[in-house]
The first five atom37 places (N, CA, C, CB, O) and aatype in JSON, in Angstrom:
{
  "aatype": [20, 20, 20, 20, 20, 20, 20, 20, 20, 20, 20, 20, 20, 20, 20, 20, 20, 20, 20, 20, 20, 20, 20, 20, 20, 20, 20, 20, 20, 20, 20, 20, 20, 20, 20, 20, 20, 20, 20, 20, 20, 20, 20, 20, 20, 20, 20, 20, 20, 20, 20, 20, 20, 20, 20, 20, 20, 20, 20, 20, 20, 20, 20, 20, 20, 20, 20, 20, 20, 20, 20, 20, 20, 20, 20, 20, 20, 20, 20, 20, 20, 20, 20, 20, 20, 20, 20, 20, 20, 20, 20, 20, 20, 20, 20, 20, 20, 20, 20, 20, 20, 20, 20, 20, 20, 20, 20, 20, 20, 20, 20, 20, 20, 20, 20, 20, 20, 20, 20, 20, 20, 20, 20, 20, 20, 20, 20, 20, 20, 20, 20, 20, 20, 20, 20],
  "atom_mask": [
    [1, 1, 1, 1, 1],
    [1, 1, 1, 1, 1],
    [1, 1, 1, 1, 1],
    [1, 1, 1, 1, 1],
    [1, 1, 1, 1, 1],
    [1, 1, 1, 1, 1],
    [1, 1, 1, 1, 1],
    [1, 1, 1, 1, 1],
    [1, 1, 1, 1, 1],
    [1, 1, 1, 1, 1],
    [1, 1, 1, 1, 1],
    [1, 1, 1, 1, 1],
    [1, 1, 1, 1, 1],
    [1, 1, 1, 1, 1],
    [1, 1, 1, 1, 1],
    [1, 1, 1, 1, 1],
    [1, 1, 1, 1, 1],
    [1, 1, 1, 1, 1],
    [1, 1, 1, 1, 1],
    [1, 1, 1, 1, 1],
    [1, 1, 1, 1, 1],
    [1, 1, 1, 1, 1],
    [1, 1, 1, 1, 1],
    [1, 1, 1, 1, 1],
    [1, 1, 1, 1, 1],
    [1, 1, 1, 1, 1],
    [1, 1, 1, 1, 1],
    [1, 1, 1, 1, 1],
    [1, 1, 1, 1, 1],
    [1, 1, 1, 1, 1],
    [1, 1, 1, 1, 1],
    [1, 1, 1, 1, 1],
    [1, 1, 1, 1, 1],
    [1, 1, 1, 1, 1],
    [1, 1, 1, 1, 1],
    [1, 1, 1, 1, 1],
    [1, 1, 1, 1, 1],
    [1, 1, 1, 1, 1],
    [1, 1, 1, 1, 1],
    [1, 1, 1, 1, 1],
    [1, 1, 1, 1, 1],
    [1, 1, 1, 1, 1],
    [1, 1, 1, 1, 1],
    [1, 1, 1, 1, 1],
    [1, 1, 1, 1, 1],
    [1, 1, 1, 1, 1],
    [1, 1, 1, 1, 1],
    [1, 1, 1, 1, 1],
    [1, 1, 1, 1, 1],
    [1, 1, 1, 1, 1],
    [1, 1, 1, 1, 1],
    [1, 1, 1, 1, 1],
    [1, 1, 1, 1, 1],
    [1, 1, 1, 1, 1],
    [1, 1, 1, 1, 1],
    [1, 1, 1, 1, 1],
    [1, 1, 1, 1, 1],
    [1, 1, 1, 1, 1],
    [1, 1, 1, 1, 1],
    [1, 1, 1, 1, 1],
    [1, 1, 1, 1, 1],
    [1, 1, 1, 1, 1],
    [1, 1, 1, 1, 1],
    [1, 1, 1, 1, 1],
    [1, 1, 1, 1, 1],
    [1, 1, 1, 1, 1],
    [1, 1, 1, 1, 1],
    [1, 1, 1, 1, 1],
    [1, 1, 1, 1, 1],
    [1, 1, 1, 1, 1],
    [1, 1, 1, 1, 1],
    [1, 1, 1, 1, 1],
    [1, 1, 1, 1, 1],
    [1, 1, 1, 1, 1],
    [1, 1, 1, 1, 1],
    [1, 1, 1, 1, 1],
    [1, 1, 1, 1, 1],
    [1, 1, 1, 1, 1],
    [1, 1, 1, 1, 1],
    [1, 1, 1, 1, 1],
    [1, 1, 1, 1, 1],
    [1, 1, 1, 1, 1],
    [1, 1, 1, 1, 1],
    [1, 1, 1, 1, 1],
    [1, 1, 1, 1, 1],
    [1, 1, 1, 1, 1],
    [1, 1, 1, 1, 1],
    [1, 1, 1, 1, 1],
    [1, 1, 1, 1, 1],
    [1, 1, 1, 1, 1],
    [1, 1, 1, 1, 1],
    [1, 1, 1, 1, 1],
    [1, 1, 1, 1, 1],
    [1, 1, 1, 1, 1],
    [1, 1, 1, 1, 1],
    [1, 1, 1, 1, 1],
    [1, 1, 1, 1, 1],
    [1, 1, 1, 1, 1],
    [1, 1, 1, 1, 1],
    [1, 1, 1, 1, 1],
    [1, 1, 1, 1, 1],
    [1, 1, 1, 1, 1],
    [1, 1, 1, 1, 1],
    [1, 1, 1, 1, 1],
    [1, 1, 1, 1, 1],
    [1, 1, 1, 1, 1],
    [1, 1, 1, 1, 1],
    [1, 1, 1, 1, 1],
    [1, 1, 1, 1, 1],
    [1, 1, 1, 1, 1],
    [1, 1, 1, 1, 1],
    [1, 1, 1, 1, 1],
    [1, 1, 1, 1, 1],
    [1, 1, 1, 1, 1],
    [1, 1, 1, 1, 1],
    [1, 1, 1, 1, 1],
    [1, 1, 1, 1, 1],
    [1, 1, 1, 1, 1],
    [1, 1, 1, 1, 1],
    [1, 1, 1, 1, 1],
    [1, 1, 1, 1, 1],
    [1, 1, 1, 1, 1],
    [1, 1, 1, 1, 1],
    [1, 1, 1, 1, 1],
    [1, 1, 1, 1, 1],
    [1, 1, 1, 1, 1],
    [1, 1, 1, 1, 1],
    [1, 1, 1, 1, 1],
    [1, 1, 1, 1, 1],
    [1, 1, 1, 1, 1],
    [1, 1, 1, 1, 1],
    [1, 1, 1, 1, 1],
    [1, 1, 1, 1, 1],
    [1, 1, 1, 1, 1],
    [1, 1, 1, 1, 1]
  ],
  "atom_positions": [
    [[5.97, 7.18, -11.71], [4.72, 6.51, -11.91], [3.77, 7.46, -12.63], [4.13, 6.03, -10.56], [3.48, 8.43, -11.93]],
    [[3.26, 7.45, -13.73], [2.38, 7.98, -14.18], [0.95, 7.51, -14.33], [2.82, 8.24, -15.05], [0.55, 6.34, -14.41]],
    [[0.23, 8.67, -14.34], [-1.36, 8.64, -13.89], [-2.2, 9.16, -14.78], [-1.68, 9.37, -12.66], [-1.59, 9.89, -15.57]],
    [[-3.66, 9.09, -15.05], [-4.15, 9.32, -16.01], [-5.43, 10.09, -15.13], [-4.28, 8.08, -16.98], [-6.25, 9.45, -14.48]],
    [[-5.43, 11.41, -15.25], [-6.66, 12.06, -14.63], [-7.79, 11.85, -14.95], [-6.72, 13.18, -14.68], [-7.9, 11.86, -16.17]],
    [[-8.81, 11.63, -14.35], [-9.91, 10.89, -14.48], [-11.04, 11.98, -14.19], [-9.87, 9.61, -13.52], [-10.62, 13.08, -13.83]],
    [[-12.16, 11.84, -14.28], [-13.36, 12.62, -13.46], [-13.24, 12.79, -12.36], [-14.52, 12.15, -13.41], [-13.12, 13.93, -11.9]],
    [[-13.24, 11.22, -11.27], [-13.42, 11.15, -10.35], [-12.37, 11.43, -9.06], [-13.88, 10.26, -10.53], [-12.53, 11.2, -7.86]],
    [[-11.04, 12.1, -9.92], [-9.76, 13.05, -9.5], [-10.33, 14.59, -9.34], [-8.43, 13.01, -10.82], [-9.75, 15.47, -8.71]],
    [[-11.68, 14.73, -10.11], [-11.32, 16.3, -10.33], [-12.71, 16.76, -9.19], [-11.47, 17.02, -12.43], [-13.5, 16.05, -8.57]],
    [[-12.54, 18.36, -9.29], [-14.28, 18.77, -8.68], [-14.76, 19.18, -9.7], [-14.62, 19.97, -7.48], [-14.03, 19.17, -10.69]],
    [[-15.83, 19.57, -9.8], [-16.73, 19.98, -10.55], [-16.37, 20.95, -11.68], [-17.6, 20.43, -9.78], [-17.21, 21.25, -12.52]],
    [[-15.07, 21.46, -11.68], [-14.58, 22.34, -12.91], [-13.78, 21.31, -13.64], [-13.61, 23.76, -12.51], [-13.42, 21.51, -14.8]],
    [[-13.54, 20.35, -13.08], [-13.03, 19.09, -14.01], [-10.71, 19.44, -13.28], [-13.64, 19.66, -16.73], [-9.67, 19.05, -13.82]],
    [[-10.9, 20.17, -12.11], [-9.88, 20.2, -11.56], [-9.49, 19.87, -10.6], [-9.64, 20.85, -11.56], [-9.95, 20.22, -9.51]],
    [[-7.86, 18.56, -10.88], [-7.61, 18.01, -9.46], [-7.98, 18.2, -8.16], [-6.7, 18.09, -9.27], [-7.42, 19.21, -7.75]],
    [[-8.6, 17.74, -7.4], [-8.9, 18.26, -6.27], [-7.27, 18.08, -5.07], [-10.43, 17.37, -5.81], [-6.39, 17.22, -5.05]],
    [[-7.44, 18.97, -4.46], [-6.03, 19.0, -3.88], [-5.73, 17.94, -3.19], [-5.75, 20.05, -3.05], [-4.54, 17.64, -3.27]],
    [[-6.57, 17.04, -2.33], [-5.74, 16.17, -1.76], [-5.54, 15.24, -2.03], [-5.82, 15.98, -0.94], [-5.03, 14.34, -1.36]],
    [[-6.23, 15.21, -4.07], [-5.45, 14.01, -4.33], [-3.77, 13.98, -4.73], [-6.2, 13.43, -5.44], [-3.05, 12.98, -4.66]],
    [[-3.37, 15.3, -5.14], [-1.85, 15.32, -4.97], [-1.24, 14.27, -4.12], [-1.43, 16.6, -4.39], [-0.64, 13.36, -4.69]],
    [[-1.33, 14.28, -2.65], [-0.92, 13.74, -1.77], [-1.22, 12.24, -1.75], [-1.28, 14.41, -0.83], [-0.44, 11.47, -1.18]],
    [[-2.56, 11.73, -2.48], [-2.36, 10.14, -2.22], [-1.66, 9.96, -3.99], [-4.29, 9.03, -1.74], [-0.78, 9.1, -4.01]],
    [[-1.93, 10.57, -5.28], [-0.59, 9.97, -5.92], [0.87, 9.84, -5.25], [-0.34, 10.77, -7.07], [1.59, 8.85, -5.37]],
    [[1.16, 10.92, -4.58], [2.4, 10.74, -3.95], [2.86, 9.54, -3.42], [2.47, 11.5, -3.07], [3.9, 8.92, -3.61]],
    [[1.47, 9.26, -2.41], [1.44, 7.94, -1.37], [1.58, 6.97, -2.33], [0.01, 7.66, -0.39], [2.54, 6.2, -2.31]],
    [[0.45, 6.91, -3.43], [1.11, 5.53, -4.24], [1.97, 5.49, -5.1], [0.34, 4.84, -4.91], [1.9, 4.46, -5.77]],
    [[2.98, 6.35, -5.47], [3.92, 6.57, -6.1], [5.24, 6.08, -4.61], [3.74, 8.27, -6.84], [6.27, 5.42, -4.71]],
    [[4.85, 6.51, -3.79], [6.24, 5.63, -2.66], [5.46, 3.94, -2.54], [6.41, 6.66, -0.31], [6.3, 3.06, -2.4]],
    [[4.52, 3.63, -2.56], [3.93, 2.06, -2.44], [4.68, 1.43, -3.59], [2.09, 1.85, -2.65], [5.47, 0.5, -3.4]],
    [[4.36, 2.07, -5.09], [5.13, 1.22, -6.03], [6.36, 1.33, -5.84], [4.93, 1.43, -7.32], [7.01, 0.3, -6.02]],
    [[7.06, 2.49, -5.45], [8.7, 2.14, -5.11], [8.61, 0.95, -4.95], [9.49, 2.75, -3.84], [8.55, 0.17, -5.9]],
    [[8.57, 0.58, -3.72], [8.58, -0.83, -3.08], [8.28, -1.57, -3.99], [7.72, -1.13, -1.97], [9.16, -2.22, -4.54]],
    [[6.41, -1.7, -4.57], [5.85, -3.2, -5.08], [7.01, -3.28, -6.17], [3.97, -3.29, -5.82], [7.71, -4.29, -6.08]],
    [[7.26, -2.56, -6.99], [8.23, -2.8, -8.36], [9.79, -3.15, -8.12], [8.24, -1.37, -9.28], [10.68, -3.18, -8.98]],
    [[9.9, -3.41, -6.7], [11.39, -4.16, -6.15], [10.97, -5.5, -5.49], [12.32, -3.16, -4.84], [9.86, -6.01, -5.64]],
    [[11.73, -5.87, -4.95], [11.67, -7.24, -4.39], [11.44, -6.73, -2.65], [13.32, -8.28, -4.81], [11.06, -7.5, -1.77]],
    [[11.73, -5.5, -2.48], [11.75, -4.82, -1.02], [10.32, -4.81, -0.62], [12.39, -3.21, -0.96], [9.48, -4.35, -1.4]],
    [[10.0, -5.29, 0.56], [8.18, -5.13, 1.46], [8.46, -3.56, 2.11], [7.76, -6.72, 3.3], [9.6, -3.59, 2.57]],
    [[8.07, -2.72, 2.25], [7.92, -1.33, 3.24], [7.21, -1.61, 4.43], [7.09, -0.07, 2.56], [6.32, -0.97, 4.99]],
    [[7.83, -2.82, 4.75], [7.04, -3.56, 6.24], [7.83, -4.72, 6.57], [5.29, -4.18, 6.04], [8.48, -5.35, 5.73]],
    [[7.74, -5.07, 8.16], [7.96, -6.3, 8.23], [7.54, -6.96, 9.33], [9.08, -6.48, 8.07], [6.58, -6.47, 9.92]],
    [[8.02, -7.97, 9.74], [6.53, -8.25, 10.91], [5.99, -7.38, 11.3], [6.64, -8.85, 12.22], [4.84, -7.06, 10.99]],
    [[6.75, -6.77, 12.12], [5.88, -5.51, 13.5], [6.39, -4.52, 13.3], [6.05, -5.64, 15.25], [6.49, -3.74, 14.24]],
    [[6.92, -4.17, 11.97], [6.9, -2.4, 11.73], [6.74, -1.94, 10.26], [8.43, -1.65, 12.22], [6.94, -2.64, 9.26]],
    [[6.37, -0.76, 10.3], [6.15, -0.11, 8.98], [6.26, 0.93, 9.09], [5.12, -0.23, 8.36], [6.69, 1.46, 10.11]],
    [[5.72, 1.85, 7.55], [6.38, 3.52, 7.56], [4.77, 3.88, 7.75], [7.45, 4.35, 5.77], [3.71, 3.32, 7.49]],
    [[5.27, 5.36, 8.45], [3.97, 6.2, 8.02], [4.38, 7.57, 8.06], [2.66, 6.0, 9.0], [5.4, 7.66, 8.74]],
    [[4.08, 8.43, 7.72], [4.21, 9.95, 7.05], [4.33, 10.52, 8.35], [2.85, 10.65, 6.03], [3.39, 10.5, 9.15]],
    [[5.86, 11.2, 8.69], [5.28, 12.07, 10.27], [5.31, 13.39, 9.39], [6.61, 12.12, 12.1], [4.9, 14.26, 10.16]],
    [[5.56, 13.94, 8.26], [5.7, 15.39, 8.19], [5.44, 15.38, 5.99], [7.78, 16.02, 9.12], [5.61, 14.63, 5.03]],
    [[5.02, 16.58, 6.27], [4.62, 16.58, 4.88], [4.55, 18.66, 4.34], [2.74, 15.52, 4.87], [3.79, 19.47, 4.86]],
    [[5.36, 18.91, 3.45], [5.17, 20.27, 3.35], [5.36, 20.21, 1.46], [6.47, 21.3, 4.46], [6.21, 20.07, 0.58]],
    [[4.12, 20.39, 1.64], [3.89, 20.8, -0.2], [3.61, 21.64, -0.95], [3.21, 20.38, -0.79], [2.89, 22.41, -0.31]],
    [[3.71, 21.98, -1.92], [3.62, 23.37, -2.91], [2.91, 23.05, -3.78], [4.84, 23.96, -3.6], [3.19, 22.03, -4.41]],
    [[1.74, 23.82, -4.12], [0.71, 23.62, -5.49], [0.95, 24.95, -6.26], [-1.15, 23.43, -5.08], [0.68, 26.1, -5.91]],
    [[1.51, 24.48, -7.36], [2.16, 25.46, -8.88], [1.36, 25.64, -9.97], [3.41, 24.78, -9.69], [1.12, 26.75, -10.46]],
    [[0.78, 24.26, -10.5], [-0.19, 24.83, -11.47], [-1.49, 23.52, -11.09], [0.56, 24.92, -13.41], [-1.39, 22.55, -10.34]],
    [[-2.34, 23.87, -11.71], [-3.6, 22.78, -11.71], [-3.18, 21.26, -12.99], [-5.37, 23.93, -12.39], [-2.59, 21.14, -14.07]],
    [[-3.95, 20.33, -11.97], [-3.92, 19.53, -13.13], [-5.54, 19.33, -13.57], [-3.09, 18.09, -12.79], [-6.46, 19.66, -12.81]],
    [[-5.75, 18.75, -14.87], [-7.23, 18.88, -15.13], [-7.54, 17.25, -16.49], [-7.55, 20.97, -15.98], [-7.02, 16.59, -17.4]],
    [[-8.72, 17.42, -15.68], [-9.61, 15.63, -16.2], [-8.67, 15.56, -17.69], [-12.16, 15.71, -16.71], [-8.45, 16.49, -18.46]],
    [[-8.28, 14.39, -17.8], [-7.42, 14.0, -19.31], [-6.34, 14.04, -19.15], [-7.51, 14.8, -20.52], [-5.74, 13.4, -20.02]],
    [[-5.56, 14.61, -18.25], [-4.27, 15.09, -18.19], [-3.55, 13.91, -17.74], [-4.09, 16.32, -17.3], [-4.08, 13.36, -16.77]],
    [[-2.06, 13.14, -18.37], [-1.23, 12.39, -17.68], [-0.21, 12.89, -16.95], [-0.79, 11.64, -18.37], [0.64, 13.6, -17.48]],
    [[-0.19, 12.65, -15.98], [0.8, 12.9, -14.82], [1.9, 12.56, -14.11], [0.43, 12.89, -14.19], [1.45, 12.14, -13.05]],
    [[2.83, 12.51, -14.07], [4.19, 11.47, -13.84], [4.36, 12.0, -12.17], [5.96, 11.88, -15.14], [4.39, 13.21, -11.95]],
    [[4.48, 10.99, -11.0], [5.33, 11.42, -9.85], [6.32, 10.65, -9.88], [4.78, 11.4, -8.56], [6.4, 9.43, -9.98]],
    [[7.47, 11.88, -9.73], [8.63, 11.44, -9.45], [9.48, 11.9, -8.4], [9.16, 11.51, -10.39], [9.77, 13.07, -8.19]],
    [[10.02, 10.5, -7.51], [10.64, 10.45, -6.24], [11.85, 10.4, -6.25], [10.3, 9.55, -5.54], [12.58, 9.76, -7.01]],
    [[12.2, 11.22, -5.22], [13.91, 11.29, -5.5], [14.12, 11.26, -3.62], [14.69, 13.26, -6.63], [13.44, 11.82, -2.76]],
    [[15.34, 10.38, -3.48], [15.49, 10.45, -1.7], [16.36, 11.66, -1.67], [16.34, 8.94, -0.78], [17.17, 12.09, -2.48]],
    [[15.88, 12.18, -0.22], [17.07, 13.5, 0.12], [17.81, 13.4, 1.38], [16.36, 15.02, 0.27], [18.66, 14.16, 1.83]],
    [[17.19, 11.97, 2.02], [17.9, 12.15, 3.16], [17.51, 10.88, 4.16], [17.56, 13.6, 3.76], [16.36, 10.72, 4.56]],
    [[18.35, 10.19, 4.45], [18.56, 8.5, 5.25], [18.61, 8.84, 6.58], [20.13, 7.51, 4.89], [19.59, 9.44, 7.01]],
    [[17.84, 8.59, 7.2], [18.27, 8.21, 9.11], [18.37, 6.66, 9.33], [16.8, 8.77, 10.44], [18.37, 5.76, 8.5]],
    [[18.46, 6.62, 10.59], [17.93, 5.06, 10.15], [16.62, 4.67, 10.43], [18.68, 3.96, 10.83], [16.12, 3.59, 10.13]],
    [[15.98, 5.79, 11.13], [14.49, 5.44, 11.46], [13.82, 6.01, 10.68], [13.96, 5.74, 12.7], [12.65, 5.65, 10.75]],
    [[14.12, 7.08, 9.61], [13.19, 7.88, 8.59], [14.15, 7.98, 7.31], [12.67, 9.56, 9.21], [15.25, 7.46, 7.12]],
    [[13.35, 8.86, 6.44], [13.99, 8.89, 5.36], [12.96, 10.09, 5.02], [14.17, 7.47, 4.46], [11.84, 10.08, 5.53]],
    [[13.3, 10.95, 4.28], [13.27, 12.16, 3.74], [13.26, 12.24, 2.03], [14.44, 12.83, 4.35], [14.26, 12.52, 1.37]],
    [[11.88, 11.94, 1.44], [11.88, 12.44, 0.03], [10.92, 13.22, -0.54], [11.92, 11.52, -0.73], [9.75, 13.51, -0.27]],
    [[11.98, 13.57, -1.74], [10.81, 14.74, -2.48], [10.54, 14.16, -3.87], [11.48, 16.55, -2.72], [11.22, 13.68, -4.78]],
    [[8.6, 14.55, -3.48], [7.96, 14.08, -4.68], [7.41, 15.57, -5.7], [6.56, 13.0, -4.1], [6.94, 16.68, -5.45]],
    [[7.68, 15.07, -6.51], [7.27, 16.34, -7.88], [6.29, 15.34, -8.93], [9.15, 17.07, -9.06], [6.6, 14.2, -9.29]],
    [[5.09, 16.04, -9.28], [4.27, 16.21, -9.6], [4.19, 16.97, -11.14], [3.86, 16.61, -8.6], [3.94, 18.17, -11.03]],
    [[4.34, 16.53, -12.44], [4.72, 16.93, -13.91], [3.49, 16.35, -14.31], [6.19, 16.32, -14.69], [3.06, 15.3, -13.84]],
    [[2.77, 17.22, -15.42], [2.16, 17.24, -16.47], [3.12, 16.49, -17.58], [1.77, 18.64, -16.73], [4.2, 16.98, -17.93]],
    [[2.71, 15.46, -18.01], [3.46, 14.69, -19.42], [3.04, 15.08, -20.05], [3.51, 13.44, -19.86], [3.64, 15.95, -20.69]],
    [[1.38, 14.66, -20.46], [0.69, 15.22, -21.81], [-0.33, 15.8, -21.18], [0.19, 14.15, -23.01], [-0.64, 15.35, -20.07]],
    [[-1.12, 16.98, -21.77], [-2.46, 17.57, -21.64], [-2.87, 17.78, -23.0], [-2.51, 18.89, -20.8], [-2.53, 18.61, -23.83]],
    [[-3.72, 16.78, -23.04], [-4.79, 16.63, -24.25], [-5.6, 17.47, -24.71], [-5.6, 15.79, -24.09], [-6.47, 17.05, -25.48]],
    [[-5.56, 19.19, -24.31], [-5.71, 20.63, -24.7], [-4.43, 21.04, -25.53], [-5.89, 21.59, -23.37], [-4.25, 20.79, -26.73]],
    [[-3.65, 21.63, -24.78], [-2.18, 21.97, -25.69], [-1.17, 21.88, -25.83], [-1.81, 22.64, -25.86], [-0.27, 22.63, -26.19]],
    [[-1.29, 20.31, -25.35], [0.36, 19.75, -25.81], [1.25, 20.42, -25.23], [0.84, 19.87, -27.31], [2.14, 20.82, -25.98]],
    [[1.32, 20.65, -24.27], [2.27, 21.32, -23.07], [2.97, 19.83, -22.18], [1.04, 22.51, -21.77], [2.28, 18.97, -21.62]],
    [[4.36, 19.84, -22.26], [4.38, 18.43, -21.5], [5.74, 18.88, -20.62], [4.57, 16.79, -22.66], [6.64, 19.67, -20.9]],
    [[5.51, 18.1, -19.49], [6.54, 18.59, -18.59], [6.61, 19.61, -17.88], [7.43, 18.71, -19.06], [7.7, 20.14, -17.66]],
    [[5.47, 20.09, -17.37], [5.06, 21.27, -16.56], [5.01, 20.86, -15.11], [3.67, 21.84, -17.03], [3.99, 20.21, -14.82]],
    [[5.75, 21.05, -14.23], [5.82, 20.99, -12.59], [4.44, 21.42, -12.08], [7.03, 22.06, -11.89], [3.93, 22.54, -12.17]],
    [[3.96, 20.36, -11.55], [2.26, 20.72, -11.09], [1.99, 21.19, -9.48], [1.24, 19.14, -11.28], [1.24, 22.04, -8.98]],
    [[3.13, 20.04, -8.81], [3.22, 20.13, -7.49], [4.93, 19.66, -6.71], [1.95, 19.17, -7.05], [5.93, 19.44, -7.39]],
    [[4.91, 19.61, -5.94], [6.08, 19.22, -5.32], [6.19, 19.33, -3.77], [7.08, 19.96, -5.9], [6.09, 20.41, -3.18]],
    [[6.44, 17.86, -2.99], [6.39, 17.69, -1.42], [7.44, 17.41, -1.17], [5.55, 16.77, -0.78], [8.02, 16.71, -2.01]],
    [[8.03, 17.71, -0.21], [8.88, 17.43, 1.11], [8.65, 16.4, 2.33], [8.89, 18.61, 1.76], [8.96, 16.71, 3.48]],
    [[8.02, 14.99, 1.95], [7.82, 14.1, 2.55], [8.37, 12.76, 3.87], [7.62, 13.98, 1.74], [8.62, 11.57, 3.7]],
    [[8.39, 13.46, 4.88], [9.34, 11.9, 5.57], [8.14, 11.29, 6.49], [11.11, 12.33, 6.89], [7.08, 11.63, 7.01]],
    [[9.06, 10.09, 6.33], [8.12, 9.06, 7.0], [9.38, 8.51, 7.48], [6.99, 8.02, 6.06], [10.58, 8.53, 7.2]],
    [[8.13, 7.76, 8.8], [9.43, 7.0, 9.48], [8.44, 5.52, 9.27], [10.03, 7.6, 11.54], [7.43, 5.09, 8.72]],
    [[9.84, 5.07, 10.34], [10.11, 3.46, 10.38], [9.09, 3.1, 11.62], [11.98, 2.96, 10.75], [9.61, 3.49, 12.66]],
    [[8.07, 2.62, 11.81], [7.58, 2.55, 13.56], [7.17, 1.03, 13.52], [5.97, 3.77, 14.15], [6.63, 0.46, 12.57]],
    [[7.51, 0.48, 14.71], [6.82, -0.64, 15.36], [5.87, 0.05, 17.1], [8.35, -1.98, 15.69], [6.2, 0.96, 17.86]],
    [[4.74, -0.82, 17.13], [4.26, -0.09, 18.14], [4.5, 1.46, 18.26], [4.72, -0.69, 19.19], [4.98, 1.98, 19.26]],
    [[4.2, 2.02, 17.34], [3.91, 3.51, 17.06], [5.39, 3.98, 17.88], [2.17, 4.2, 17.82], [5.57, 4.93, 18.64]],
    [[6.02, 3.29, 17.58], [7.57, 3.95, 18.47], [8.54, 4.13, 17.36], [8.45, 2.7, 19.8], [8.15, 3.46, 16.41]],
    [[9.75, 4.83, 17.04], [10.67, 4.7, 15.97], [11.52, 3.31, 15.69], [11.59, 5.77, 16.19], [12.31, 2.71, 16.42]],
    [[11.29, 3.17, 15.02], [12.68, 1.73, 15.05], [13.24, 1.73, 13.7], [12.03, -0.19, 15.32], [12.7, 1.98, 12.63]],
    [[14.8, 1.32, 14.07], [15.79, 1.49, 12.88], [15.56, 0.45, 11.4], [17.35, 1.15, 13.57], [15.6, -0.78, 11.31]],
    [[15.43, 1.03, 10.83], [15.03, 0.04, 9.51], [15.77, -0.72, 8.79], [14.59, 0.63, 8.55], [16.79, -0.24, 8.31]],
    [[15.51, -1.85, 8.58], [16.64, -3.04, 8.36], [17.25, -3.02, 6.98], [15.99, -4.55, 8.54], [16.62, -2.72, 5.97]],
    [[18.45, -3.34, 7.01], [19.39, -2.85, 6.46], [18.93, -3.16, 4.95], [20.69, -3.38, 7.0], [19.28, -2.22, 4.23]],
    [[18.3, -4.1, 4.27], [17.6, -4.08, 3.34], [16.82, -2.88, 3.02], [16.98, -5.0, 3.48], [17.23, -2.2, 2.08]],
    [[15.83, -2.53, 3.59], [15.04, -1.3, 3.08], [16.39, -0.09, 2.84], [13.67, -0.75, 4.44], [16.4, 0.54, 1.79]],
    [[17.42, 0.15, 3.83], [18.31, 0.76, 4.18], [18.82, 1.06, 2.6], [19.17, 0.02, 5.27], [18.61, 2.05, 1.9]],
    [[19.55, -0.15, 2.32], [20.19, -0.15, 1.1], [19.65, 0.25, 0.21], [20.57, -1.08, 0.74], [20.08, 1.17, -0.49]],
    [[18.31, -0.53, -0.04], [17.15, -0.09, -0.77], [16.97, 1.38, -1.11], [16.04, -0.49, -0.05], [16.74, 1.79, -2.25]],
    [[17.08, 2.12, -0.05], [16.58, 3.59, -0.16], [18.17, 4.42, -0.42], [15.6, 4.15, 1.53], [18.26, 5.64, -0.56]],
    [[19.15, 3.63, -0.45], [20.55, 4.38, -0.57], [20.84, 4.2, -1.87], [21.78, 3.85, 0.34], [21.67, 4.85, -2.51]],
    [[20.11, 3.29, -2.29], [20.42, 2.84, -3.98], [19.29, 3.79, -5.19], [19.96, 0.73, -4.15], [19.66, 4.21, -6.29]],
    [[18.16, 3.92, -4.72], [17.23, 4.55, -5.12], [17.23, 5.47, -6.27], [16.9, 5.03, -4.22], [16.52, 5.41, -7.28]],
    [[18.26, 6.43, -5.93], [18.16, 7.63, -6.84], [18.99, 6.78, -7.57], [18.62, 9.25, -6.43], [18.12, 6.38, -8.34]],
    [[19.88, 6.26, -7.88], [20.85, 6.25, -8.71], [19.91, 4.91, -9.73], [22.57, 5.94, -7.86], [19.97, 4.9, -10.96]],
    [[19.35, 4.21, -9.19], [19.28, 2.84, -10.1], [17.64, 3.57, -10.74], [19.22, 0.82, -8.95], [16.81, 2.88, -11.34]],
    [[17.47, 5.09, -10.43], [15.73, 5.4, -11.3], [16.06, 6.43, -11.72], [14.12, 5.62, -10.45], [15.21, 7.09, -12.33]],
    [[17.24, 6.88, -11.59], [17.66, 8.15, -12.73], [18.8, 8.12, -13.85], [18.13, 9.38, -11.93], [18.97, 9.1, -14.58]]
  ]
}
């Protein structure tokens, strides 16, 4: 999913502020889903983030397009385990493209009533098919 840095991404030096890393991430796993036929919910359960360990490499800055890209590393049946990376495409200074900006170690699980529950075999497949049908 690529992104277009804006002002209202950056602080006052016109540089990403850090925790927006983490919600491109978040909506870079939302469009997984919206851009399939798969919901990341269903009646009475959904995902939410139990663990998150990320690395900040270089800055991104106002103008800059940004690509996150998700790759799964690992299926339970109540979580799933992926890593998101964070690339500079274009920077509208010096044409530098493809520069690793950030990169997380993200799982989320499956919960109904804030309890774990195994995720139905749709999302299942869904997330077993993933890497192969976006790379």
């Amino acid at each position: 999913m690529k992104i277009r840095i804006y002002y209202e991404d950056t602080d006052t030096g016109g540089i990403v502020y850090h925790a927006n890393y983490i919600k491109y991430c978040d909506r870079a796993r939302s469009e997984m889903f919206f851009s399939s036929s798969i919901k990341p919910f269903t009646k009475d359960a959904f995902f939410v983030v139990s663990s998150i360990e990320a690395k900040y490499i270089k800055p991104a800055f106002i103008g800059d397009l940004i690509e996150v890209r998700t790759k799964i590393l690992e299926i339970k049946k109540a979580s799933a385990v992926l890593e998101q990376s964070i690339y500079r495409v274009e920077d509208i200074e010096k044409n530098s493209k493809d520069d690793l900006l950030f990169k997380a170690q993200i799982k989320i699980a499956f919960v109904s009533n804030l309890k774990p529950k195994k995720m139905n075999d749709e999302i299942a497949l869904f997330f077993n098919n993933y890497n192969h049908s976006n790379h």
